[in-house]
C-alpha positions in Angstrom: 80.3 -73.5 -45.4 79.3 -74.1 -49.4 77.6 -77.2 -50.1 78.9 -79.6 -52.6 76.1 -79.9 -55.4 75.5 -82.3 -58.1 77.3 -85.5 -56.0 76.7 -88.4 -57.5 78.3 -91.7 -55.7 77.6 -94.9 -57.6 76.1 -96.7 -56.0 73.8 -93.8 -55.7 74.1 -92.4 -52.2 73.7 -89.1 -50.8 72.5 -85.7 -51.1 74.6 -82.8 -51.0 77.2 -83.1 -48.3 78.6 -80.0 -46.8 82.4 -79.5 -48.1 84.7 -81.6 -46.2 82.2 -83.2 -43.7 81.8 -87.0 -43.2 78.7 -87.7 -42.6 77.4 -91.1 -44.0 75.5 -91.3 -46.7 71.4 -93.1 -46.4 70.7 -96.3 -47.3 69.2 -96.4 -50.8 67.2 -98.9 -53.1 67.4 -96.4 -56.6 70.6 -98.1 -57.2 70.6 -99.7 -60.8 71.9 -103.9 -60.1 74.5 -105.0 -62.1 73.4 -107.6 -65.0 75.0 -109.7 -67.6 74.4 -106.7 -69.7 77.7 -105.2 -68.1 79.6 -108.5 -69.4 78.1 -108.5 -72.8 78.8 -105.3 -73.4 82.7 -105.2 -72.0 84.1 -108.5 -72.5 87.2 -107.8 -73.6 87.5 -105.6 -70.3 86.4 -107.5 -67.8 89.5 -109.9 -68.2 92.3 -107.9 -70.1 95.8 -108.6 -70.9 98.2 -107.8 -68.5 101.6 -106.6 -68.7 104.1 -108.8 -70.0 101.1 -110.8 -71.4 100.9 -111.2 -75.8 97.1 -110.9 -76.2 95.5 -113.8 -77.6 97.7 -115.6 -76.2 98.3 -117.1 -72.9 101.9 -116.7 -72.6 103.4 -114.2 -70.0 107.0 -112.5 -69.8 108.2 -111.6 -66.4 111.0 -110.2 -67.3 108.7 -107.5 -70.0 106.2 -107.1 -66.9 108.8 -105.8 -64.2 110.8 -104.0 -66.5 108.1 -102.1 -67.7 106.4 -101.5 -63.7 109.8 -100.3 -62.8 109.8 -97.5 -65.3 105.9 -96.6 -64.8 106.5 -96.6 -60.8 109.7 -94.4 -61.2 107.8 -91.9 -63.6 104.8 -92.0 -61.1 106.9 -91.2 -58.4 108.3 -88.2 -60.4 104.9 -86.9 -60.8 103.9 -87.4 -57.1 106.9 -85.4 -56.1 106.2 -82.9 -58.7 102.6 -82.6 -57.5 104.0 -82.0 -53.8 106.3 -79.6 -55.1 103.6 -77.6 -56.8 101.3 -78.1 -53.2 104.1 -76.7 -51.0 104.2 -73.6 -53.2 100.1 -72.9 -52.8 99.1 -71.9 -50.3 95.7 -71.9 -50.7 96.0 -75.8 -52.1 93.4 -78.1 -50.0 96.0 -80.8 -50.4 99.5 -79.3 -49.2 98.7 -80.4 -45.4 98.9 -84.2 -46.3 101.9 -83.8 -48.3 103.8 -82.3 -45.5 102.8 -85.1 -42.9 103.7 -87.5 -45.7 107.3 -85.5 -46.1 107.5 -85.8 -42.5 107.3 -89.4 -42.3 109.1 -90.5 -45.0 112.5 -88.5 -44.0 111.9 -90.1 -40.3 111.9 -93.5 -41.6 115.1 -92.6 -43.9 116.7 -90.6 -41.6 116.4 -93.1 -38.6 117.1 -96.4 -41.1 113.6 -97.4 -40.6 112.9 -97.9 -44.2 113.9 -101.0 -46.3 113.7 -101.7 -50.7 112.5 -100.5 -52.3 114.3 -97.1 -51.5 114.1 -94.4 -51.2 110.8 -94.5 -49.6 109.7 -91.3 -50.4 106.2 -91.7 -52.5 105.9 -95.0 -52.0 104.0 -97.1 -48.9 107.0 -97.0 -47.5 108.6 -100.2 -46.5 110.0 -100.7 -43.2 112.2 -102.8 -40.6 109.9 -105.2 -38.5 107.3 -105.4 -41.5 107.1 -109.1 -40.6 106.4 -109.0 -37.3 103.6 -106.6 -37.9 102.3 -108.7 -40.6 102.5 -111.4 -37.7 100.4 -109.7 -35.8 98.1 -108.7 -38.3 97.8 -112.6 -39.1 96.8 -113.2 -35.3 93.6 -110.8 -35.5 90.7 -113.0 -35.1 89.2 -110.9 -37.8 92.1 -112.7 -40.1 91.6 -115.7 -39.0 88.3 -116.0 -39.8 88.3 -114.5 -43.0 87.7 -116.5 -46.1 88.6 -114.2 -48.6 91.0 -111.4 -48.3 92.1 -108.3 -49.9 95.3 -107.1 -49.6 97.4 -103.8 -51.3 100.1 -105.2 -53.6 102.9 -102.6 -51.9 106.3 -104.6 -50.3 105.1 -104.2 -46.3 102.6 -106.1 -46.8 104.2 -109.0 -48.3 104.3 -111.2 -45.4 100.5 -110.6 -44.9 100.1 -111.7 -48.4 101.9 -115.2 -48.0 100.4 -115.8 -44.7 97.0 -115.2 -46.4 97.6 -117.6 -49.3 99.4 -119.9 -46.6 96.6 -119.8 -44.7 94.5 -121.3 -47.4 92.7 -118.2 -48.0 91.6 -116.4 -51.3 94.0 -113.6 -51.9 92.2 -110.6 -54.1 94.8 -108.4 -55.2 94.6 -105.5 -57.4 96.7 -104.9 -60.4 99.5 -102.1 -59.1 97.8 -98.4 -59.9 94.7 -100.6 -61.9 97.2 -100.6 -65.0 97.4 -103.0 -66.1 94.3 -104.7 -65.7 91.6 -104.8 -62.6 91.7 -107.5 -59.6 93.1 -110.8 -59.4 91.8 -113.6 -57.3 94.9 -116.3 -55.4 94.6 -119.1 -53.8 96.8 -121.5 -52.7 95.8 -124.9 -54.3 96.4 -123.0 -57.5 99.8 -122.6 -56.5 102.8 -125.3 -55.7 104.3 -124.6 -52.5 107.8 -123.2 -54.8 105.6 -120.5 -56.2 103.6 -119.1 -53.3 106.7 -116.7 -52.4 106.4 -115.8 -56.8 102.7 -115.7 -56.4 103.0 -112.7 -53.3 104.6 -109.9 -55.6 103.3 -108.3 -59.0 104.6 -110.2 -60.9 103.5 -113.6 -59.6 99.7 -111.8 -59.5 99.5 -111.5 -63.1 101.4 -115.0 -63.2 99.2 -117.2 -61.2 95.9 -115.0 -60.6 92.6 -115.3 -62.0 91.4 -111.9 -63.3 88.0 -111.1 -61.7 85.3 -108.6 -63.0 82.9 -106.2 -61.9 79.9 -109.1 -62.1 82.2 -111.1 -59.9 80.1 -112.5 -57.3 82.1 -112.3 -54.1 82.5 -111.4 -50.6 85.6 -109.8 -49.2 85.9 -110.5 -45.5 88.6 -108.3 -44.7 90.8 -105.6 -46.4 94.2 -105.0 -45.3 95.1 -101.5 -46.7 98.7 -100.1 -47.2 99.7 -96.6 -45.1 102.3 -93.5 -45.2 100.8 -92.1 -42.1 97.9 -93.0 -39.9 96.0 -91.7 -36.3 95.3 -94.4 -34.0 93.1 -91.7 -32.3 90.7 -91.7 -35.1 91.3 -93.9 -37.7 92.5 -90.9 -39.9 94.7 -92.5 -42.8 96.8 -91.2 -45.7 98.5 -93.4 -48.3 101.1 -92.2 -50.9 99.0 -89.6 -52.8 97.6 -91.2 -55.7 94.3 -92.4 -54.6 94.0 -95.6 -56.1 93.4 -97.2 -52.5 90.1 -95.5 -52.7 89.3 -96.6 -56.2 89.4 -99.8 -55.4 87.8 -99.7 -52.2 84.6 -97.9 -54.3 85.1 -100.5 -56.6 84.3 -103.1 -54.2 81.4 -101.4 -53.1 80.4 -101.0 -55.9 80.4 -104.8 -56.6 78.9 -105.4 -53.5 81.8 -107.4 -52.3 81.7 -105.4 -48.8 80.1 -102.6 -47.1 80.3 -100.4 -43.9 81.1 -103.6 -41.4 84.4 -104.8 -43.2 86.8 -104.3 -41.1 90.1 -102.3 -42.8 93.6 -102.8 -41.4 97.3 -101.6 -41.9 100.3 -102.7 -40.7 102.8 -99.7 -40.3 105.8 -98.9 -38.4 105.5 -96.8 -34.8 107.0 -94.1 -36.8 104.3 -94.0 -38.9 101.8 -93.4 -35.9 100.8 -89.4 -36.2 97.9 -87.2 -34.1 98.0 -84.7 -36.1 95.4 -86.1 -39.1 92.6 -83.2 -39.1 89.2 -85.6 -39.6 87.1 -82.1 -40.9 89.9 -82.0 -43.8 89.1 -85.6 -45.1 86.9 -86.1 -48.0 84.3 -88.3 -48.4 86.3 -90.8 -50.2 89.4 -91.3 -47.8 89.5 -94.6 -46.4 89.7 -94.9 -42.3 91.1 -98.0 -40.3 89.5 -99.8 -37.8 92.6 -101.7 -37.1 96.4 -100.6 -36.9 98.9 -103.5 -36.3 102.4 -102.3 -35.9 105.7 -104.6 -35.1 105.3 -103.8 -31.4 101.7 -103.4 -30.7 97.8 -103.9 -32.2 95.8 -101.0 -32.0 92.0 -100.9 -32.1 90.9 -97.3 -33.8 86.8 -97.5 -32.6 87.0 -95.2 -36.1 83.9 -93.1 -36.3 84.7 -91.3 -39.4 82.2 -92.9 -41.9 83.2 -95.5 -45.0 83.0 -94.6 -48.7 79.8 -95.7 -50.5 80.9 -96.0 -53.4 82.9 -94.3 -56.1 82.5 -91.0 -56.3 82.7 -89.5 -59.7 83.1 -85.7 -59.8 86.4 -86.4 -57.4 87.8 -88.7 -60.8 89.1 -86.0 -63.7 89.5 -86.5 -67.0 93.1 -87.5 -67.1 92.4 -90.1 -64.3 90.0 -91.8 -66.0 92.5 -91.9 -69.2 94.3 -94.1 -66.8 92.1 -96.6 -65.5 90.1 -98.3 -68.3 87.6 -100.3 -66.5 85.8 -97.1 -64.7 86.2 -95.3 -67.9 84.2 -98.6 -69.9 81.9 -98.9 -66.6 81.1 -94.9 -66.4 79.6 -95.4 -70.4 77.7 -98.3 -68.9 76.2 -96.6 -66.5 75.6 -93.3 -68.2 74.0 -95.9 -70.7 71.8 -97.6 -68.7 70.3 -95.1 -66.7 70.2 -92.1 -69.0 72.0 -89.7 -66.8 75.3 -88.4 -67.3 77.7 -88.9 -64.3 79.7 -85.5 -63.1 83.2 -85.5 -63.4 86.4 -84.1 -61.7 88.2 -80.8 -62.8 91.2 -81.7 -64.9 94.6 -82.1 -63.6 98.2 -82.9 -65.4 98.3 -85.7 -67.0 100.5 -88.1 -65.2 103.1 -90.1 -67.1 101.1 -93.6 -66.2 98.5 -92.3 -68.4 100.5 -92.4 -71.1 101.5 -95.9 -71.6 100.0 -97.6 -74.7 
């Protein structure tokens, strides 16, 4: 099998990983620390505007945000199903096996009424009838309860585990939806009357009520609770919607040393959602496993051995991707800056429409 050359993971991480293959990555202490340099130099980035937000200003229009993330999630949907299309038709492409679980499972969960709005479900994390009661459960881990500071995907399943978290008098961390519009928000509930918690658990109400965090945040995330389109409670074995942006953020925090290998991941799912047929030797270093599947009729414990991301991994990121998400593009300069070394990058790929927004 060909090895992968020239990876470089930031933090720095490994050496050459064969193609495909897990293993985890060495402990290392060449890593450069983050300083107040980073925030000198970006600080204007490190809390932008937001959608619906006039800059300069502090005032925010909901009806401008949501108008404007219904439009950018339809077009990114179109370019998702585009970019299965296109993955069907190869069949040499590395990626048509997860679209065709992902097919799989979102006609289920339509075809059986198992999926609830926003619908259709189809490249979304799709949500789903009892996604209460799994949040329930999910809010019963002991793992939850002890958690200070949680981070949770901004999709509609996992609603419920968002108000339970700022109901719980938690810190809710948040990220903007696909990094768009901005980077990661921080909730928590004695900013919030009790009128506006329900406001402050969608999109909206993030870029309402949260605090915009950056990259020199000091914090430590107890627990992430990760939306799903398919997972194996064999392994651990997870695939979201197609996009990857679970995995950016996940490096992200890494990256800011918020957690690291012993932070537990969860996802709340349907049953439906529950597949064995995940290969691990087709995952790539950067897929995210769970250690923790809660569903609305049981709580499954994955004892996942498939090794955690270290960090973000750079020559997996094209061009076009990086047009999209302007903190790792301002944070790659940086880096490339302070250490002298140019970081690889991806192969390109069709611009999607979400990277053309002004």
């Amino acid at each position: 099998m060909p090895l992968l050359l020239h990876r470089l993971v930031w933090p720095p991480a490994a050496p050459p990983l064969l193609a495909g293959a897990r293993n985890p990555p060495p402990k290392t202490s060449t890593a450069v620390h983050r300083s107040s340099s980073f925030s000198a130099a970006f600080p204007r980035l490190l809390h932008p505007c937001g959608a619906g937000r006039v800059e300069g200003s502090s005032s925010f229009d909901p009806a401008t945000f949501e108008a404007d993330r219904v439009r950018l999630d339809a077009e990114a949907r179109a370019a998702m199903a585009s970019a299965a299309a296109s993955a069907e038709k190869g069949r040499d492409d590395p990626k048509a096996w997860k679209w065709r679980i992902r097919k799989r499972i979102w006609d289920i969960m339509e075809a059986e009424d198992i999926a609830r709005n926003p619908r259709p479900v189809h490249h979304r994390i799709p949500n789903f009838a009892g996604a209460a009661a799994a949040a329930d459960s999910l809010g019963r881990l002991e793992v939850f309860q002890k958690a200070q500071c949680v981070k949770v995907n901004p999709d509609s399943p996992q609603k419920q585990v968002r108000f339970l978290t700022l109901t719980g008098g938690k810190k809710l961390l948040t990220p903007q939806p696909r990094l768009r519009t901005g980077f990661f928000s921080i909730l928590e509930s004695q900013m919030l009357s009790s009128a506006s918690i329900m406001e402050a658990c969608t999109s909206v109400g993030v870029v309402k009520y949260g605090r915009p965090i950056s990259l020199d945040e000091k914090i430590k995330v107890d627990l992430i609770v990760i939306g799903s389109v398919a997972v194996d409670p064999r392994t651990g074995a997870r695939l979201g919607k197609g996009e990857g942006f679970a995995e950016l953020e996940y490096g992200m925090l890494r990256y800011m040393g918020a957690i690291d290998d012993t932070t537990m991941v969860v996802t709340s799912v349907h049953d439906k959602q529950l597949v064995d047929d995940i290969p691990v030797e087709k995952l790539l270093v950067h897929d995210v496993p769970v250690d923790i599947i809660c569903t609305p009729t049981q709580v499954i414990f994955t004892n996942s051995t498939i090794p955690k991301p270290q960090g973000i991994y750079w020559e997996k990121l094209s061009p076009e991707k990086l047009g999209q998400i302007r903190i790792l593009r301002e944070l790659k300069k940086w880096i490339e800056r302070e250490t002298g070394q140019m970081l690889p990058c991806g192969p390109s790929e069709k611009l999607p429409p979400t990277a053309q927004r002004r």
